[in-house]
C-alpha positions, 0 to 999 in steps of 0.5 A, spaced: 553 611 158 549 605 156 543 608 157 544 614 153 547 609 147 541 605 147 536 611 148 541 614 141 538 608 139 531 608 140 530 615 137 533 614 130 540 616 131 544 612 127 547 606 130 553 601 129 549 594 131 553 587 131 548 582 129 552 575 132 548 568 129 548 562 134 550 555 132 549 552 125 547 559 123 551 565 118 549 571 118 545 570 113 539 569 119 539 577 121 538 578 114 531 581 115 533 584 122 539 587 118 535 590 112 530 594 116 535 597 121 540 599 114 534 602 112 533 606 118 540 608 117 544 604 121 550 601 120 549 594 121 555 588 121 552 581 120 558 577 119 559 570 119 563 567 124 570 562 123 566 555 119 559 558 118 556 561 113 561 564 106 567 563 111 571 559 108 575 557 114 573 549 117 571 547 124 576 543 125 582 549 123 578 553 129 580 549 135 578 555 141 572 559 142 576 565 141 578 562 133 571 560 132 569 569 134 576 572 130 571 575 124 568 579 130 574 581 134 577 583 128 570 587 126 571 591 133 579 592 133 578 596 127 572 600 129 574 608 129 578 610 137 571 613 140 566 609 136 562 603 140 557 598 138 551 596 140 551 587 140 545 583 138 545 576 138 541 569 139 542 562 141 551 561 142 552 567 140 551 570 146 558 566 148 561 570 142 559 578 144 562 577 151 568 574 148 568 581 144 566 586 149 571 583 155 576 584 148 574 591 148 569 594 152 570 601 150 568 599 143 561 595 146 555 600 148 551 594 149 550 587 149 543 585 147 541 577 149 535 575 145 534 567 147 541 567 147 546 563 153 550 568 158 556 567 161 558 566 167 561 572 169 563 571 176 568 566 173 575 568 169 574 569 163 579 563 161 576 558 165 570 558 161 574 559 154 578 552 156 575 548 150 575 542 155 570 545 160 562 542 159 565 541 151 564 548 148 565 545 142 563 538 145 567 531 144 566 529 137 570 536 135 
């Protein structure tokens, strides 16, 4: 369950943790965070999503939300069958790890906003990902 994920967490067992950047960020942000938790001996994913940071894909190649979140769908589809994670994110990317525990959910143990936007969960899922809804990516994209 999640709270038995969460408690493995919290006593020190080892844990995958995905750490989602927001808006004009990269991975690079979670480096302290991601360095202590490494330390800790956890396994730690920071990656950088489409058009941030080292990704070398331009923002105006990423038309939907769901290009933008590729490098995270791509990280959960290839976790191991039984392994889950726990998300961590801030600022946009709370958009981002809902995308990816609606993807796949028995690959989510958790999903941690830390000032972060939270979806409407009551609405379909395609409807809050039409690019025109409020501009995810807003009119200048």
């Amino acid at each position: 369950t999640v709270v038995d994920d969460l408690k493995a967490f919290m006593t020190g067992r080892t844990t995958r943790l995905i750490l989602a950047h927001g808006t004009g960020h990269s991975g690079w942000c979670w480096y302290k965070v991601a360095t202590l938790l490494r330390v800790a001996g956890h396994c730690v994913d920071a990656s950088d999503l489409a058009a941030c940071g080292a990704n070398a894909r331009r923002l105006r190649n990423t038309p939907t939300f769901e290009d933008y979140t590729r490098p995270l769908l791509d990280a959960l589809r290839d976790f191991p069958d039984g392994e889950r994670a726990v998300e961590v994110d801030h600022n946009f990317g709370g958009m981002s790890i809902m995308l990816a525990s609606e993807e796949f959910p028995d690959k989510v143990a958790a999903a941690v906003f830390v000032t972060a936007f939270m979806p409407d969960c009551a609405s379909p899922r395609s409807r809050r990902k039409k690019r025109d809804d409020v501009g995810v990516w807003g009119p200048h994209v």
